[in-house]
N, C-alpha and C positions, 0 to 999 in steps of 0.2 A: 800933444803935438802931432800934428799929421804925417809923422817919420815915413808912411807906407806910400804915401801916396806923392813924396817928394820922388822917394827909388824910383814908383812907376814913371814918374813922369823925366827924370834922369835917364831913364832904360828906354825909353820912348827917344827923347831928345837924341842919346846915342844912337842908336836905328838910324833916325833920320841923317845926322852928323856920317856916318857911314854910307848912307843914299849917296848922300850930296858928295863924298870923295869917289863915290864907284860913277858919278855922272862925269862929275872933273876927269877919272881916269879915262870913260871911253873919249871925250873930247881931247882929253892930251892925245893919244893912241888912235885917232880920228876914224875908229872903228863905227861904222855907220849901223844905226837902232831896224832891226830886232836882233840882229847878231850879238853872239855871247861868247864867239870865240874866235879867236885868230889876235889879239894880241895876250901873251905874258900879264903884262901887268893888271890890264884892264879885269882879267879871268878872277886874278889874287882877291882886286878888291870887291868883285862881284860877288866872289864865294864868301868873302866877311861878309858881306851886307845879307848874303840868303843864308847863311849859317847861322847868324844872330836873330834875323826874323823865325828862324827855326826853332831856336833858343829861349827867343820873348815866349814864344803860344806855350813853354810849361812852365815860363819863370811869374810871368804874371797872377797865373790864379793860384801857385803854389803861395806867391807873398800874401798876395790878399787874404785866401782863406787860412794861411795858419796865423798871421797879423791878427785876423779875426779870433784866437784861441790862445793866442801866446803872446808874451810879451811885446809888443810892435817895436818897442827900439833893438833888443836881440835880433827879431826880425829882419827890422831893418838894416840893422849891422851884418847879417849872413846877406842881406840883398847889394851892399857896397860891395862886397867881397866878388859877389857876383860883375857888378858895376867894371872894376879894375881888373877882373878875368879878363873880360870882354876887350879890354883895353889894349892889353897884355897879349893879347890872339890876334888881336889886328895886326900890332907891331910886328909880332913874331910871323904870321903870317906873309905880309909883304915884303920880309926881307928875305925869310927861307922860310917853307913852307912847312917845313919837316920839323922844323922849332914852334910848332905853335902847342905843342904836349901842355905847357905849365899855365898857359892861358885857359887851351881849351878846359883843366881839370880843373880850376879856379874859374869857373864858369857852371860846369857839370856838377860838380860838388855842392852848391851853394842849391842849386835845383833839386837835389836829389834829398837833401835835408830838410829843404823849404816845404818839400810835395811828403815826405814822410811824417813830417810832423804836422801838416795838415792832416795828413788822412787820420794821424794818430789822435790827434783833437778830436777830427769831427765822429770818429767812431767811438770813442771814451763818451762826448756828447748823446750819441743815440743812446746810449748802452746806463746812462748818468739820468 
């Protein structure tokens, strides 16, 4: 089953799902484009949408190459965990900003596993 490549494309979907409510926000908040700051709200959900695109450039090759070395449903089960971080840091994010600790570490965690256990694959591999 293509478990890996649902995540990426779930983790992609979310990004984009995030674009489209930081667009929403600057039109509610009728802050006029290139400007990035001068409303509250709009700033929240800017900083999700560029926190999570920060996010995806380690979470994505971390899935693929240890997917590629390890179980892909584990995998992809530590990339869901990922998925609902994500979720979890918007929410907490938007409402108080100071509450997003259990998002963002259900986020950071899932990458920091993901990229360990690739690099520990792929170097067992050379070394194999």
């Amino acid at each position: 089953m293509p478990y890996l490549e649902l995540i990426a494309m779930l983790a992609i979907s979310q990004y984009l799902f995030f674009g489209a409510m930081t667009g929403k926000a600057r039109r509610k908040s009728g802050l006029a484009a290139p400007a990035i700051s001068g409303s509250v709200e709009f700033e929240k959900m800017y900083r999700v949408q560029m926190n999570t695109l920060e996010m995806l450039v380690a979470f994505l090759p971390a899935l693929f190459v240890a997917g590629q070395h390890q179980n892909p449903e584990w995998v992809a089960a530590i990339g869901c965990v990922y998925l609902l971080g994500r979720f979890i840091y918007w929410r907490a994010y938007i409402s108080n900003p100071s509450s997003r600790t259990l998002g963002f570490m259900l986020t950071l965690i899932p990458i920091v596993v993901l990229a360990a256990l690739a690099i520990f694959s792929v170097v067992n591999a050379l070394f194999n």
